[in-house]
C-alpha positions in Angstrom: 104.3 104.9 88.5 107.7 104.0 87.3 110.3 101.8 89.4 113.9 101.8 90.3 116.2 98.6 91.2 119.2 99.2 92.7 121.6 96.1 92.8 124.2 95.2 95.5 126.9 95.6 92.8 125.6 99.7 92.5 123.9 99.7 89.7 120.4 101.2 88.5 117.7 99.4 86.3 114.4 101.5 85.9 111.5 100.2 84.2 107.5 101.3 84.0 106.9 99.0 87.0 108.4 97.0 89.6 107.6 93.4 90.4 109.2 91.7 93.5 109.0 88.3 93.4 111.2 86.6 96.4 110.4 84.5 99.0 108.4 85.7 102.4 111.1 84.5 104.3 114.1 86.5 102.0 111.9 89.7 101.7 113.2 92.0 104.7 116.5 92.0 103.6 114.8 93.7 100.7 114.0 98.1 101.5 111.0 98.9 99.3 110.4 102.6 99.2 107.9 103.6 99.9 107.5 101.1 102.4 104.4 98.8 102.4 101.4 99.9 104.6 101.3 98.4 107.8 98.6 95.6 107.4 101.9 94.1 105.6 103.7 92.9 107.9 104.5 89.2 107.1 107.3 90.9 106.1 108.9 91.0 109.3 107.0 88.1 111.1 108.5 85.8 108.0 106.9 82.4 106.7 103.6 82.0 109.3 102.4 78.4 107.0 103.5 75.1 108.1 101.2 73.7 105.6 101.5 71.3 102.4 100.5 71.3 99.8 98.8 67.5 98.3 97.9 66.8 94.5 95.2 63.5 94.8 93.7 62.0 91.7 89.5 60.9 92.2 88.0 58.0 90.3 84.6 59.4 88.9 83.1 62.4 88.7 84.1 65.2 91.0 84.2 69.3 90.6 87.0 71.1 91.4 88.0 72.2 94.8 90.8 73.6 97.0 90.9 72.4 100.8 92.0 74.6 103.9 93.1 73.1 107.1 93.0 74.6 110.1 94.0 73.6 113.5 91.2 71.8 114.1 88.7 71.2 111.0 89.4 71.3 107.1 87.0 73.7 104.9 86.8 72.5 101.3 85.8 75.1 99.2 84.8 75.1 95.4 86.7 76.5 92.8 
């Protein structure tokens, strides 16, 4: 399926494909046609993390992991 962009300025790029790549918060003043289904719709409800992202270094051995927090436990999971 190919794309379209059409800039502010009026003018028309087309390519094979189109990758949008913008922050949640920056993407509704974007119009994607067609528009995306539904189930999409951090669009319009913006940014929904308050979160953080940490970086820790562990003496020893250790495989590696990614922790979620939630509002009242953390889950690590391995990766």
């Amino acid at each position: 399926m190919r794309g379209t962009v059409h800039s502010a300025d009026g003018r028309a790029i087309r390519g094979s494909a189109v990758v949008v790549c913008v922050p949640l918060h920056a993407l509704n003043r974007v119009t994607l046609e067609p528009p995306p289904p539904a189930k999409h719709d951090g669009i319009t409800r913006g940014q929904a993390s308050r979160g953080v992202k940490v970086r820790i270094r562990l003496r020893g051995k250790s495989s590696p992991f990614a922790a979620l927090g939630g509002q009242k436990a953390v889950e690590f999971l391995p990766v």
